[in-house]
DSSP file (Angstrom, degrees, kcal/mol; ACC not computed):
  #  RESIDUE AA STRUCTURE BP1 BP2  ACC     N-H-->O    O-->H-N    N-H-->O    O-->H-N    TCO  KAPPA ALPHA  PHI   PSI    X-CA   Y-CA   Z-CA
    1    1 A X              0   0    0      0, 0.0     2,-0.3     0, 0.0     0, 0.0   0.000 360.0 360.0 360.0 133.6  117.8  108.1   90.9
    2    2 A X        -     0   0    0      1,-0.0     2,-0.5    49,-0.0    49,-0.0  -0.652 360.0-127.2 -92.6 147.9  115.6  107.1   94.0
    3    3 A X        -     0   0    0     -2,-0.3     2,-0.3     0, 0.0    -1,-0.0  -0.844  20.9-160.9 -53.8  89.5  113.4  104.1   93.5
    4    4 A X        -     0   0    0     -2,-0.5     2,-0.4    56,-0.0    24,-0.1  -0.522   4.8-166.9 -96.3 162.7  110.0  104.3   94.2
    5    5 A X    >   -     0   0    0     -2,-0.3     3,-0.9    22,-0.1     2,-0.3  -0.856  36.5 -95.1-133.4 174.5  107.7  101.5   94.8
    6    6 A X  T 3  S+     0   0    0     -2,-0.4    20,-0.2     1,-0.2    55,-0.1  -0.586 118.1  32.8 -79.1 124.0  103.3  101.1   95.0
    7    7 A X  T 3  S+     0   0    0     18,-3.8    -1,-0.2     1,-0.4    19,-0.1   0.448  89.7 130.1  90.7   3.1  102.6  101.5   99.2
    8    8 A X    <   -     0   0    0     -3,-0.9    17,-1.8    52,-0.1    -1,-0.4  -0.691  52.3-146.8 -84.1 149.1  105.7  104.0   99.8
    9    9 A X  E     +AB  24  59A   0     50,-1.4    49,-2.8    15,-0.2    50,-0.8  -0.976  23.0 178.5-101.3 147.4  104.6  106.5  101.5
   10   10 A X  E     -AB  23  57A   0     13,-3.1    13,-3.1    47,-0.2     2,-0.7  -0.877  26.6-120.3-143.1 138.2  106.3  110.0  100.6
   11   11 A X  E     -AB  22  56A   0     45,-1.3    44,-1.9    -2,-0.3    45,-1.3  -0.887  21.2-144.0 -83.8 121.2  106.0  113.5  101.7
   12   12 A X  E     - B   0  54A   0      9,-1.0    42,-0.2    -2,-0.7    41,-0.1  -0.335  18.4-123.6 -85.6 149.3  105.1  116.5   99.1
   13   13 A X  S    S+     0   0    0     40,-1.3     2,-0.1     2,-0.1    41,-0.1   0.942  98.9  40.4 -14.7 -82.0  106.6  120.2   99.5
   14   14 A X  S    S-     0   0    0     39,-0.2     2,-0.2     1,-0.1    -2,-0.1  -0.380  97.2-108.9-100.9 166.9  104.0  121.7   99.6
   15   15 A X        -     0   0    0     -2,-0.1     2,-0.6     1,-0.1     6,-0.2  -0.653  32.3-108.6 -95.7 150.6  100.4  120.5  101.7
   16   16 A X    >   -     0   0    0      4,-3.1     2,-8.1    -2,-0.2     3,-3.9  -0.503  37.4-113.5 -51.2  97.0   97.1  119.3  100.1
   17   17 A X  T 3  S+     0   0    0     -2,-0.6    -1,-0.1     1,-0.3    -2,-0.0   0.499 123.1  63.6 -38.1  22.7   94.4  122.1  100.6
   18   18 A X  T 3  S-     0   0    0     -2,-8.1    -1,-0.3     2,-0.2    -2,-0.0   0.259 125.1-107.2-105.3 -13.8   92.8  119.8  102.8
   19   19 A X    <   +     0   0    0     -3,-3.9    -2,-0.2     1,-0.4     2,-0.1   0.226  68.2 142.4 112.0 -21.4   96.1  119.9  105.2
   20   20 A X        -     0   0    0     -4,-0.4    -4,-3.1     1,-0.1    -1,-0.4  -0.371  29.8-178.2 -72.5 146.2   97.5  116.6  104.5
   21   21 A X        +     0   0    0     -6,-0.2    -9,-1.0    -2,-0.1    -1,-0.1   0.792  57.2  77.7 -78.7 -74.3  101.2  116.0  104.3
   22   22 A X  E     -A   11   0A   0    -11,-0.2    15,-2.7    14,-0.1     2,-0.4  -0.221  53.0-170.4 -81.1 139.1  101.5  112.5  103.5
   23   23 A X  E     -A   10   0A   0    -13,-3.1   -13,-3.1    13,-0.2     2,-0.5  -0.874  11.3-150.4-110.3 140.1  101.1  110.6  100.1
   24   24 A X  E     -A    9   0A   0     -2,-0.4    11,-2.7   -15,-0.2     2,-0.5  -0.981  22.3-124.6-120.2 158.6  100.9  107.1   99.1
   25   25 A X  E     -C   34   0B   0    -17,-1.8   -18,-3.8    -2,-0.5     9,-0.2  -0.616  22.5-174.3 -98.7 111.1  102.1  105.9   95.7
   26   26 A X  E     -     0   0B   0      7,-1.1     8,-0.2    -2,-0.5     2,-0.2   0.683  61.3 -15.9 -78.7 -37.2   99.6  104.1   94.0
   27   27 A X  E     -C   33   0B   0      6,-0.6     6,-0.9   -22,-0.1    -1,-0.3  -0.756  64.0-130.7 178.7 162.3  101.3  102.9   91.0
   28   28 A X        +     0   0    0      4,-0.2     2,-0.3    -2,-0.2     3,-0.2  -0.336  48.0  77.5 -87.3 161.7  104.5  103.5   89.0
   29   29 A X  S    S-     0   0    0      1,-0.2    18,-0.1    -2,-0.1    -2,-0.0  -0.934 100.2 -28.8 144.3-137.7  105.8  104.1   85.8
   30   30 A X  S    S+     0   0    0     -2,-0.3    17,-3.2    16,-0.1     2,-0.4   0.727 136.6  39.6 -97.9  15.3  105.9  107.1   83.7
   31   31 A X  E    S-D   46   0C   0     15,-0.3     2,-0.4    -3,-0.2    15,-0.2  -0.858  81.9-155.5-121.8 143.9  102.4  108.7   85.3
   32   32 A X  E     -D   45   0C   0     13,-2.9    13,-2.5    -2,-0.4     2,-0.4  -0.977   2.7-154.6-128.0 161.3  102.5  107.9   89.4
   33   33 A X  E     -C   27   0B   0     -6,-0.9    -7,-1.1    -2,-0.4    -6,-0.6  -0.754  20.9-174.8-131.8 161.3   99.0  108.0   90.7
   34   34 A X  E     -C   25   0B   0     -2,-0.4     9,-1.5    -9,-0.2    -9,-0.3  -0.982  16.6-141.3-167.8 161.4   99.2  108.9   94.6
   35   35 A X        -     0   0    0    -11,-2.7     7,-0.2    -2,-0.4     5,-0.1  -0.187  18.2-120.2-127.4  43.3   96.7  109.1   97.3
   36   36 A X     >  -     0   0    0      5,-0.2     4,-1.4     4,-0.2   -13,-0.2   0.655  14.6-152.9   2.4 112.5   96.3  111.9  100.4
   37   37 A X  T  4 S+     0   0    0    -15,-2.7    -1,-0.1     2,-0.2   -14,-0.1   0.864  94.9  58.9 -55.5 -45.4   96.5  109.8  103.7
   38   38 A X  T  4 S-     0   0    0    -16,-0.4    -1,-0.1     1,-0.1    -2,-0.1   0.981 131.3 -10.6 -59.3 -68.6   94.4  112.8  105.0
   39   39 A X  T  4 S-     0   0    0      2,-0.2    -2,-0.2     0, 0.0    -1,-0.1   0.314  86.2-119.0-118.9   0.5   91.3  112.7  102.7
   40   40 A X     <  +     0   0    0     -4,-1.4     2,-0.4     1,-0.3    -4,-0.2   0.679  50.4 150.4  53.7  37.4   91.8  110.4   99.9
   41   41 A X        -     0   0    0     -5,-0.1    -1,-0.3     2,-0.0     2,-0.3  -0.843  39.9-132.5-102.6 132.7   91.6  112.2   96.7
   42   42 A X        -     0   0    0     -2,-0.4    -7,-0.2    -7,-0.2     2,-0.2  -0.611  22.3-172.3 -79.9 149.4   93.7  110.6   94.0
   43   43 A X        -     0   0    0     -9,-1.5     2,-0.1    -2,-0.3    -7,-0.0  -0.915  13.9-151.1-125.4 101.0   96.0  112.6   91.9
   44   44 A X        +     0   0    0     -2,-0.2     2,-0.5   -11,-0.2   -11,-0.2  -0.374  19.1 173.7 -78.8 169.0   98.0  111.7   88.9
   45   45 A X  E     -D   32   0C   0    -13,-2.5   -13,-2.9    -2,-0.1     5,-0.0  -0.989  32.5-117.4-151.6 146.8  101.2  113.6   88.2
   46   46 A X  E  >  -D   31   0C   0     -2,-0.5     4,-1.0   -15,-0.2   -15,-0.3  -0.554  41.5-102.7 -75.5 153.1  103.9  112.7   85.3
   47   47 A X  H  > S+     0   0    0    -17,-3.2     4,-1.8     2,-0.2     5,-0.1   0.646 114.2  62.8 -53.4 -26.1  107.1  111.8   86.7
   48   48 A X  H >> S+     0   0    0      1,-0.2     3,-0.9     2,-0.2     4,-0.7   0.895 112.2  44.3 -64.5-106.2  109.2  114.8   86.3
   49   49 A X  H 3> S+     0   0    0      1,-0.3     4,-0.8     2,-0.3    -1,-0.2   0.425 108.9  51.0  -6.7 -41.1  106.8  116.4   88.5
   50   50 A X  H >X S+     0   0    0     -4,-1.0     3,-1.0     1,-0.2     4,-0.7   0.999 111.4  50.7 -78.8 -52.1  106.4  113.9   91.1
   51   51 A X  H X< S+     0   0    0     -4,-1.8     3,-1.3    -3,-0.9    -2,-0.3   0.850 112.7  41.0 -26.3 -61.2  110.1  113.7   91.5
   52   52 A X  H 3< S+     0   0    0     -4,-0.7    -1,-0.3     1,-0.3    -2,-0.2   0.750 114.8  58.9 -92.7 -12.3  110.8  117.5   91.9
   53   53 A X  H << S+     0   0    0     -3,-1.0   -40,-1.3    -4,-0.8     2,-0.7   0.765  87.6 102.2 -75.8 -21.6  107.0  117.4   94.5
   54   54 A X  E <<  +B   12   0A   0     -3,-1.3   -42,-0.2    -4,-0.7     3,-0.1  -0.500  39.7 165.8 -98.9  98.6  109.0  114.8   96.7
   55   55 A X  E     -     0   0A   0    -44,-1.9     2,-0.3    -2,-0.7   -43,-0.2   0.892  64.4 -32.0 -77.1 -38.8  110.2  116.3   99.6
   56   56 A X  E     -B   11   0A   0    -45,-1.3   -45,-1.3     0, 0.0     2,-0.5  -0.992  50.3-102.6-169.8 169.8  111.1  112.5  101.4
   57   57 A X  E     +B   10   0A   0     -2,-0.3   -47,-0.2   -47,-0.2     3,-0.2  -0.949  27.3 176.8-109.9 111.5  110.3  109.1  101.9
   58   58 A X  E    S+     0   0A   0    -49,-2.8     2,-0.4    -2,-0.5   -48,-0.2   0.796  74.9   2.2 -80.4 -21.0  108.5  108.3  105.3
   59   59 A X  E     -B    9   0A   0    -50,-0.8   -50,-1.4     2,-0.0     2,-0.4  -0.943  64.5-160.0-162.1 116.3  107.9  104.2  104.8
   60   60 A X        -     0   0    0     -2,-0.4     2,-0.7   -52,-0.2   -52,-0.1  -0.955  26.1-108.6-108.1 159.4  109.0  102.7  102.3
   61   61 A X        -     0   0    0     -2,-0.4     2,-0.6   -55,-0.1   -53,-0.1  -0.649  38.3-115.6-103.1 100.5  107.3   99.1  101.4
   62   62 A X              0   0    0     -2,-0.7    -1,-0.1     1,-0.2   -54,-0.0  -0.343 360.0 360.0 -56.1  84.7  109.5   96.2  102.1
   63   63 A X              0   0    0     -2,-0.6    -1,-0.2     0, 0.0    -2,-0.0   0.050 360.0 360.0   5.4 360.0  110.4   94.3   99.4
């Protein structure tokens, strides 16, 4: 099970209908709240879902 932390930023499957790629993780738990780098609409998503959306981790946020 990957660890995710609030400031990783993470790449989705699929793109934002605005074109963005990249997400940041907003906060944890069993809802993850995440944020388009491109245009900045929040989105929550339950975890089972964010997990299977998570294509990779570009930065993760240094301990």
């Amino acid at each position: 099970m990957i660890k995710y932390q609030v400031g990783d930023i993470v790449k989705f499957k699929k793109t934002h209908p605005c074109g963005g790629e990249y997400w940041e993780v907003l906060r944890t738990g069993i809802d993850f709240r995440v944020k388009c780098i491109q245009c900045g609409r929040i989105v929550m998503l339950p975890r089972p879902k964010f997990e299977k959306s998570v294509k990779s981790i570009i930065s993760k946020k240094s301990p």
